[in-house]
C-alpha positions in Angstrom: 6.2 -18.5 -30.1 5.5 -15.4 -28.1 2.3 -13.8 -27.6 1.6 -11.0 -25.6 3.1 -12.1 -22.6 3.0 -15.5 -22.8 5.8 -18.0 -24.5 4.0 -20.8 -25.8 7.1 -23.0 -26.0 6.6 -24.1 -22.8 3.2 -25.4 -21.1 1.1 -22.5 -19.2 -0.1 -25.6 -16.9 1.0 -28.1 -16.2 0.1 -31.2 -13.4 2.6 -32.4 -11.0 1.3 -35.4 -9.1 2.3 -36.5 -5.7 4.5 -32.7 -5.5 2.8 -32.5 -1.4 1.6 -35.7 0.1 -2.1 -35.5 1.7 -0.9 -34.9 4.4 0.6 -31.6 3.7 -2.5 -30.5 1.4 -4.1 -31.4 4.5 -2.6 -29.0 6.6 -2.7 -26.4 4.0 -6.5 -26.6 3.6 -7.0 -27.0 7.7 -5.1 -23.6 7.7 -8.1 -21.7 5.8 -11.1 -23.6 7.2 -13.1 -21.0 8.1 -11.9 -18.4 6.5 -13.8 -15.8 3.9 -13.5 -17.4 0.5 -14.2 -14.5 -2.3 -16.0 -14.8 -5.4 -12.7 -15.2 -8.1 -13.1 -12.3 -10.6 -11.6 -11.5 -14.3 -10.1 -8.4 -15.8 -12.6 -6.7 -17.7 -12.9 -3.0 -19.3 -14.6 -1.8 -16.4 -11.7 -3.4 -14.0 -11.7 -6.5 -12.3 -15.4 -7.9 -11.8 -17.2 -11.2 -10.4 -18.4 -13.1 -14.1 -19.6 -16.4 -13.1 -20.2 -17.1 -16.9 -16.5 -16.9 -16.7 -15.3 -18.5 -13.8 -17.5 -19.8 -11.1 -15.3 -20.8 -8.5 -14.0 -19.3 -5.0 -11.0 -17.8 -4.3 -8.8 -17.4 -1.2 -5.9 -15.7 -0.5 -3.0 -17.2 1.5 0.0 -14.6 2.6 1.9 -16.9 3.8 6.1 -16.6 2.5 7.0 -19.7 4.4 4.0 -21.6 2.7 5.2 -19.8 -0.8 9.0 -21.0 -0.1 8.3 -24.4 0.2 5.7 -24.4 -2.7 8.4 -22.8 -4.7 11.0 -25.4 -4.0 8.5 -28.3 -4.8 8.1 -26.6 -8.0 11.2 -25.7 -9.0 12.2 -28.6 -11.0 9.2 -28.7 -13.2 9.7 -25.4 -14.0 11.2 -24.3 -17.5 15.2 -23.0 -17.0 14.4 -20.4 -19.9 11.8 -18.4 -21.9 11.3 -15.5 -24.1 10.3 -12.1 -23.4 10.0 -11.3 -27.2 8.3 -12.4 -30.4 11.2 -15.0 -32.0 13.7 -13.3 -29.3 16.4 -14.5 -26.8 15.8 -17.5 -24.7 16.9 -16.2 -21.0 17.3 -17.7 -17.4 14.1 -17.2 -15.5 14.0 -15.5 -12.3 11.6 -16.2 -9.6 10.3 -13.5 -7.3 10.7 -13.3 -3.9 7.8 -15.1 -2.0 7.6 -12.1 0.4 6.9 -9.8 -2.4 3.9 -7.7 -1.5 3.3 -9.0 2.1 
């Protein structure tokens, strides 16, 4: 079923244990120590805004392609092959972005 942009044939989340050892969370984490963790915000009418009633957690931004390549590749085979861009439409291959998009 397709709603809005979202097929709900296939999970929106999903867990993946063990995908990085500790080791490597590790060094992802160590990499942002100290570094400015923003409020997360939500789309609302008046644009994106800080609503802790919503979410009350931090955010932090890595730009990091290398870091978004290997994430990607972990992922990859937990990832569904096809999905729907329509209400009851075609199934089709789905393409991943470029990790250096926007950097």
């Amino acid at each position: 079923m397709y709603v809005g942009h979202f097929d709900f044939a296939v999970p929106l989340l999903a867990r993946v244990p063990g995908l990085w050892t500790a080791e490597e969370c590790a060094a992802v984490l160590a990499r942002v120590d100290g570094a400015e963790w923003l409020p997360a915000t939500v789309n609302a009418a008046a644009g994106r805004v800080v609503d802790e009633r919503v979410r009350n957690n931090d955010l932090a931004l890595i730009r990091d392609p290398g870091l978004a390549d290997r994430l990607l590749e972990a992922m990859r085979p937990h990832l569904p092959a096809t999905m729907t861009a329509e209400w009851d439409g075609p199934r089709a291959q789905v393409s991943l972005l470029s990790s250096t998009l926007g950097s």
